[in-house]
Each structure stands twice: as C-alpha cells, then as structure tokens.
N, C-alpha and C positions, 0 to 999 in steps of 0.2 A: 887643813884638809881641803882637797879640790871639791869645787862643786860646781855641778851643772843645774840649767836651767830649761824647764820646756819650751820649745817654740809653737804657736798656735798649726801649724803643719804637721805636729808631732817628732819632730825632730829635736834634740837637744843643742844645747850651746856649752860647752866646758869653759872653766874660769881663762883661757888664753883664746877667747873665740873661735874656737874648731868648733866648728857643727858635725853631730853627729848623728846618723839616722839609727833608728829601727830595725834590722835586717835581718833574714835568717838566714841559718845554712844553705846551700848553695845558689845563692845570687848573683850577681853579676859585683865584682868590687867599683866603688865608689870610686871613682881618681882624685877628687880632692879628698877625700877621710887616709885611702893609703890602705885600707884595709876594712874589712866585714864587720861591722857590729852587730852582734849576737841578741838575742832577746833576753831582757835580765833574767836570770840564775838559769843560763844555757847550763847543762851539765859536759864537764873540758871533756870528759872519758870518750863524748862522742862524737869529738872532733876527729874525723878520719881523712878529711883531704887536704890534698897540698894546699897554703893558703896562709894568710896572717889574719885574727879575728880579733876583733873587742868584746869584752865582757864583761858590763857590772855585775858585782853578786854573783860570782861562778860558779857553779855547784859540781857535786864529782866529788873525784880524790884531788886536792889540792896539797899542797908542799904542808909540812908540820909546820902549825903555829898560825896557820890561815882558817877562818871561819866562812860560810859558805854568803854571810852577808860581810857589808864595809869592804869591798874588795873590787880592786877596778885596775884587771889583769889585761894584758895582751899575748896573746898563742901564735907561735909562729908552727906551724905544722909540713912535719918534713913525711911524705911516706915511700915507701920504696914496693910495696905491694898493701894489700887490706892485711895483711898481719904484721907487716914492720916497719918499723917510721921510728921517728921522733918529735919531741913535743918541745920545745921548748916557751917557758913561759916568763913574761914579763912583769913584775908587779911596779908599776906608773907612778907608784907612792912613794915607797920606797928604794926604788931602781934597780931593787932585788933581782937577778936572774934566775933561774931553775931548769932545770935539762931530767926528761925523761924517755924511756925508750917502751916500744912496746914491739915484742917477742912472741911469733908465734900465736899473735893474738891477744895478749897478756901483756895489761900496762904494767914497769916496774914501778920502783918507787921512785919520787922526784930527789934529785943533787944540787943542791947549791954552788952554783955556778960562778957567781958574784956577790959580796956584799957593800953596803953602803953606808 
C-alpha cells in the first residue's frame, strides 16, 4: 500500500516523491502535481468541470466494491454543458479504470473500463 507522508507546509509527499498539495475545487492546477488535489473525502458527484483531480477518500457514488475510506482515486472530468459530461475515474492502486456519464443532470452508473 502507497503511503504518503505530511510536510511541515502542509503538503504531502507520496511514497515515489511527488508532492502533493491541499487544494479545492476551482484553483488554479499545480504544473508540477499535473492535476488538482481535492480535500480528503471531496464527494466525485460534484465534480462538474473540465479538469483532472486527486482524491483520498472520495466520497459520492463510487464504482461497486469501493468504500468511501482506503481509496486514492484520480477523475479526469469531461463536460459538454452543466448536465452532460463524463467522468472518468482512475483507481492509482489498482490501475483499475471506470467511465461514467451523467445525462440531463443524472450521474449513471460507473463501467469498468479496464482491469488489472
């Protein structure tokens, strides 16, 4: 299991030395992280903009067989207006993929995309 560690800055460090910060929804993206880190147990349901995010502990409707702790996902977020998009999501542990769409306002359910 990957672990991270805190930095006195507040930032953390992942076991392959990537720093990663703190960050909420709509921030400016980090250039070196590559993408937004979320504040633990952000809920994915209210990820609504284009974007790629980090999140320990995500909370939401996540894929079956995921609990909303032990979970250190990455959301790439596709949207085409505020009621259709797609979500697709990455589990960093497993290398798992997951693709869901949301219609008219209305998340579906997540499809296993890839397995590992």
């Amino acid at each position: 299991m990957a672990k991270s560690y805190k930095l006195e800055d507040g930032n953390y460090i992942d076991s392959k030395g990537i720093v990663h910060s703190r960050k909420k929804l709509n921030t400016v993206l980090d250039s070196k992280i590559g993408y937004t880190v979320l504040e633990n147990g952000f809920n994915i349901n209210n990820i609504k903009e284009n974007g790629r995010y980090g999140i320990f502990n995500a909370s939401g409707t996540l894929p079956s067989g995921y609990s909303t702790s032990d979970n250190n996902v990455i959301i790439d977020c596709i949207m085409w207006s505020s009621l259709y998009g797609r979500q697709i999501l990455h589990d960093v542990r497993t290398e798992r993929t997951y693709v869901r769409n949301i219609n008219n306002g209305t998340w579906r359910s997540w499809t296993q995309y890839t397995t590992q």
